[in-house]
C-alpha positions as a Markdown table, in Angstrom:
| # | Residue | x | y | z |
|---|---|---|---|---|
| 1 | Unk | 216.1 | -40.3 | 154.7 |
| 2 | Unk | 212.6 | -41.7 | 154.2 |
| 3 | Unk | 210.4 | -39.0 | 152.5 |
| 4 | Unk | 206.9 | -38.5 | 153.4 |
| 5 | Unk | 204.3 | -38.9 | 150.1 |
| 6 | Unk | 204.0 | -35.0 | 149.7 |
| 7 | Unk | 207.6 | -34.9 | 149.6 |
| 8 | Unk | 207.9 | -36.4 | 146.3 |
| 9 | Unk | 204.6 | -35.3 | 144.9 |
| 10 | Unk | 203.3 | -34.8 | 141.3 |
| 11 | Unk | 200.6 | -32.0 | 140.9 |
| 12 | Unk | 198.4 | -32.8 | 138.5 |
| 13 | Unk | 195.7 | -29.7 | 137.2 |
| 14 | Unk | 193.2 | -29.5 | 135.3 |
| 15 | Unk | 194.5 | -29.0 | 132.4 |
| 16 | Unk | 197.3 | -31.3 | 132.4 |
| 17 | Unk | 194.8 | -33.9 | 133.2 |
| 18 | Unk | 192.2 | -33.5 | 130.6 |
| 19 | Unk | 195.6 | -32.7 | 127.9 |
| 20 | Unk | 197.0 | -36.4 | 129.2 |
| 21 | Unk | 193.2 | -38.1 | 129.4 |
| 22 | Unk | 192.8 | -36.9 | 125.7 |
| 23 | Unk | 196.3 | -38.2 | 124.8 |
| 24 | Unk | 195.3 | -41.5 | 126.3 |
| 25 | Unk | 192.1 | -41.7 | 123.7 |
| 26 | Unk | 194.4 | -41.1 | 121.4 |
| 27 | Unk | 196.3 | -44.4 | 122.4 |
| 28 | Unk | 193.2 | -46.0 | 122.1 |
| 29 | Unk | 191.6 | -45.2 | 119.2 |
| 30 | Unk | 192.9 | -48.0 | 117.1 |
| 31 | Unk | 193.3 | -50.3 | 119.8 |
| 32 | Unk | 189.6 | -51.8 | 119.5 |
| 33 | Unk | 186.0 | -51.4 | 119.1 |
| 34 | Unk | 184.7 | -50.1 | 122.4 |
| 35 | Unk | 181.1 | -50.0 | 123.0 |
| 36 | Unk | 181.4 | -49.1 | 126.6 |
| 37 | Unk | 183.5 | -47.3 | 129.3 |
| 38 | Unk | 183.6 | -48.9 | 132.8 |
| 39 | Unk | 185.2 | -45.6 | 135.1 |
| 40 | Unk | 186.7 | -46.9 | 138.3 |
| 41 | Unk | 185.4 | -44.4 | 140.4 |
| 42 | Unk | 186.0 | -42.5 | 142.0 |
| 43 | Unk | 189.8 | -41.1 | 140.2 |
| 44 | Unk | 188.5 | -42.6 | 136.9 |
| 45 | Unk | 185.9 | -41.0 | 136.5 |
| 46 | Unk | 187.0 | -37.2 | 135.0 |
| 47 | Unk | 189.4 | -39.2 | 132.7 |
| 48 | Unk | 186.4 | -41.6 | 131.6 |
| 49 | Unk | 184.1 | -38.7 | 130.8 |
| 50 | Unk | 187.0 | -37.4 | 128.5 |
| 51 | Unk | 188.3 | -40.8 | 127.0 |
| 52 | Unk | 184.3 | -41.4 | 125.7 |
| 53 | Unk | 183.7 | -38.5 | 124.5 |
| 54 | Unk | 186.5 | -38.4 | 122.3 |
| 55 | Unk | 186.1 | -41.6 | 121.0 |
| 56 | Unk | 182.6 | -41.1 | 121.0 |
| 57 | Unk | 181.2 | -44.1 | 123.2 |
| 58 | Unk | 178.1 | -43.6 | 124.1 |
| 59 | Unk | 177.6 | -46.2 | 126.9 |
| 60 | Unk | 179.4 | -45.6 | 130.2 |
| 61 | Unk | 179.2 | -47.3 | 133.3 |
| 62 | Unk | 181.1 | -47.0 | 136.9 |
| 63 | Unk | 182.5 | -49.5 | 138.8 |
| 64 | Unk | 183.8 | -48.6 | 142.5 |
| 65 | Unk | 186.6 | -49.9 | 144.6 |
| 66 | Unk | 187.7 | -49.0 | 147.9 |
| 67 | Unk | 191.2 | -49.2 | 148.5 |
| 68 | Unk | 192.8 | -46.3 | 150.3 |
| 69 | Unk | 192.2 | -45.2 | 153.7 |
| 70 | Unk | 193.1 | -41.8 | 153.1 |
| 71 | Unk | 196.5 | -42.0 | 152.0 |
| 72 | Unk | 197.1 | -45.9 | 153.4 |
| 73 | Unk | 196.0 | -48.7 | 151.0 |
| 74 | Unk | 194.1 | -51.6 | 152.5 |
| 75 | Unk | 192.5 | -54.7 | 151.1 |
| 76 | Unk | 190.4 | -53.4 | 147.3 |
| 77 | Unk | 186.8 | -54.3 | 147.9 |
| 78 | Unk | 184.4 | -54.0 | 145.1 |
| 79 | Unk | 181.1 | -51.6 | 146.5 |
| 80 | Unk | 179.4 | -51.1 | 143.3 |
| 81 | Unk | 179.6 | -53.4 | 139.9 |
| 82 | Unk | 178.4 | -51.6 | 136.8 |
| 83 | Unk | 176.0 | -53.3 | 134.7 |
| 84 | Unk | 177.3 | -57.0 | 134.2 |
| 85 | Unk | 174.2 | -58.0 | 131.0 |
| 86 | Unk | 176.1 | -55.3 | 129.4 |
| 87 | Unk | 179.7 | -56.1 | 130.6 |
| 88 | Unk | 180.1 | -60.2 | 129.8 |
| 89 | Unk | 183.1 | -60.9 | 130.2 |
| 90 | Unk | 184.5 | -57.2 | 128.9 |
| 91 | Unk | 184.7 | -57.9 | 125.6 |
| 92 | Unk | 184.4 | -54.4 | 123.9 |
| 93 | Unk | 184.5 | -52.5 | 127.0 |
| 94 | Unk | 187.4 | -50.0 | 128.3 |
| 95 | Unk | 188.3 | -49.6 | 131.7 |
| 96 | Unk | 189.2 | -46.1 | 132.6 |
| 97 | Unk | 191.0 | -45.0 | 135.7 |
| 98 | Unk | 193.4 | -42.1 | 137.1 |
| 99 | Unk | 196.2 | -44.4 | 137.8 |
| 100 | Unk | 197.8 | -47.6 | 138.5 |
| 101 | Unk | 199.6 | -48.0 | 141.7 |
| 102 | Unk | 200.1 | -51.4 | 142.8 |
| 103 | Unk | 197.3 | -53.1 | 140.8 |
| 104 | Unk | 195.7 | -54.7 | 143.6 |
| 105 | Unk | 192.3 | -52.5 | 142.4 |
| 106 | Unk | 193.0 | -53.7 | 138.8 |
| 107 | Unk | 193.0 | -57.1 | 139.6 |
| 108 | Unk | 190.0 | -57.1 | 141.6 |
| 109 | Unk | 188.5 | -55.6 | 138.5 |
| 110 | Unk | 190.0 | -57.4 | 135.9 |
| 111 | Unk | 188.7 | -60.6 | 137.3 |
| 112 | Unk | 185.4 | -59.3 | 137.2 |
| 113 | Unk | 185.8 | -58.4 | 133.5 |
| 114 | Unk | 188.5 | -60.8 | 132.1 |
| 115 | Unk | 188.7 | -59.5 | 128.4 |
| 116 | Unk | 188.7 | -55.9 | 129.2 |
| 117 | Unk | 191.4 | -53.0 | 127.7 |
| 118 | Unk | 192.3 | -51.3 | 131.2 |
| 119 | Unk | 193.7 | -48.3 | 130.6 |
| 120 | Unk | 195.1 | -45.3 | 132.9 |
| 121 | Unk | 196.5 | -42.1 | 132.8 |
| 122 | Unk | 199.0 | -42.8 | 135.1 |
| 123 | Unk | 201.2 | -45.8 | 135.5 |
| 124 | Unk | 203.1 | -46.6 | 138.8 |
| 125 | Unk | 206.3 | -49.6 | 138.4 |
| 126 | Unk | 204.5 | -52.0 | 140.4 |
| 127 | Unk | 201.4 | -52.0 | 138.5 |
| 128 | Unk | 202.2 | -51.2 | 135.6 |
| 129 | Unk | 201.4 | -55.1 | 133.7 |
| 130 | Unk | 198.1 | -54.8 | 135.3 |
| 131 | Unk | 197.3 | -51.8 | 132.4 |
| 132 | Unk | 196.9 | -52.4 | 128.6 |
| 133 | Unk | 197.6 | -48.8 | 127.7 |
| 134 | Unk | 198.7 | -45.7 | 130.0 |
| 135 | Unk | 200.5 | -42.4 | 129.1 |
| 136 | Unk | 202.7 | -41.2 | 132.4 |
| 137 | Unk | 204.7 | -43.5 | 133.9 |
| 138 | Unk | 205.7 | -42.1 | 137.4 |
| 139 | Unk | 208.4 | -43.3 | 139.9 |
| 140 | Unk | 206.7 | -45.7 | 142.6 |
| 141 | Unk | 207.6 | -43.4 | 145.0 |
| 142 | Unk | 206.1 | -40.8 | 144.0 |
| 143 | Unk | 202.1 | -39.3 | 145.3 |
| 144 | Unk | 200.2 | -37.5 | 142.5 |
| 145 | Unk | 198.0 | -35.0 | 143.7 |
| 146 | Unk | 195.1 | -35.0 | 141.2 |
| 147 | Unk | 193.4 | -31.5 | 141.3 |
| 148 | Unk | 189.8 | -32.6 | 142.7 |
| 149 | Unk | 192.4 | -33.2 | 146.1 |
| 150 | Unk | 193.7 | -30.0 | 145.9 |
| 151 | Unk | 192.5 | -26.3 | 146.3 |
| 152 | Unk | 194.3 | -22.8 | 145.5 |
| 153 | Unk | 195.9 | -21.3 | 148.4 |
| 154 | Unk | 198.4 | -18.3 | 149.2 |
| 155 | Unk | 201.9 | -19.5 | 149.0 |
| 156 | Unk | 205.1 | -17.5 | 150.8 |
| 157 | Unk | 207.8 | -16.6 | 148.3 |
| 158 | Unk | 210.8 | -18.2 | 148.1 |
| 159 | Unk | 212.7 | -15.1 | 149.3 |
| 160 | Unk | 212.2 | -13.4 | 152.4 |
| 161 | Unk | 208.8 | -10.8 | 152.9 |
């Protein structure tokens, strides 16, 4: 039986993700000198903010790529570069995003900045050898449902009223 993607869902809060965003810049701290953060927005962004200021990086930059159509992935197409003069070719500079699914965002971004460190929270099967460092690797079946896509609501109990 084919499940639907909130069938086999991951909730993610806001805790959990700013605990596993600070776990990743712990990955990273010996992994390079970074002197700049490239967030793929918009999912990267939260786990950017956190990754640079633990490992104190000052600079930080978005890029943004369109890939979903709600919950349907289409063709990745960049809409916003960051700042190439201080990009190159990404020497020095971290890639921060939510998660990896197929890596079909990653490698429109990757071949916009060759030499980067792209690093996610998440890692999904498929796309996992598009990332350099991750910390969750998740079944490719499975949806995570990041808390800025979520809100608090009453919930029946399990057991009759």
């Amino acid at each position: 039986m084919d499940r639907l993607p909130h069938e086999k869902g991951f909730h993610v809060s806001w805790d959990q993700l700013h605990r596993d965003a600070r776990a990743l810049a712990w990955r990273l701290q010996d992994e390079g000198a970074w002197h700049m953060v490239v967030a793929i927005t918009r999912g990267g962004m939260a786990p950017a903010m956190i990754v640079a200021r633990e490992l104190d990086i000052r600079t930080v930059d978005t890029i943004s790529v369109k890939s979903y159509q709600h919950q349907t992935q289409a063709e990745p197409v960049i809409i916003k570069a960051p700042d190439m003069d201080l990009v190159g070719d990404g020497t020095g500079v971290l890639i921060v995003d939510d998660l990896v699914d197929t890596g079909r965002t990653l490698e429109v971004v990757r071949a916009r900045m060759p030499k980067a460190h792209v690093a996610t929270v998440y890692a999904k099967p498929k796309g996992r050898a598009m990332v350099d460092t991750f910390v969750t690797e998740v079944s490719q079946d499975t949806w995570i449902f990041f808390p800025w896509d979520m809100a608090l609501q009453y919930v029946e109990p399990y057991r009759g009223a």
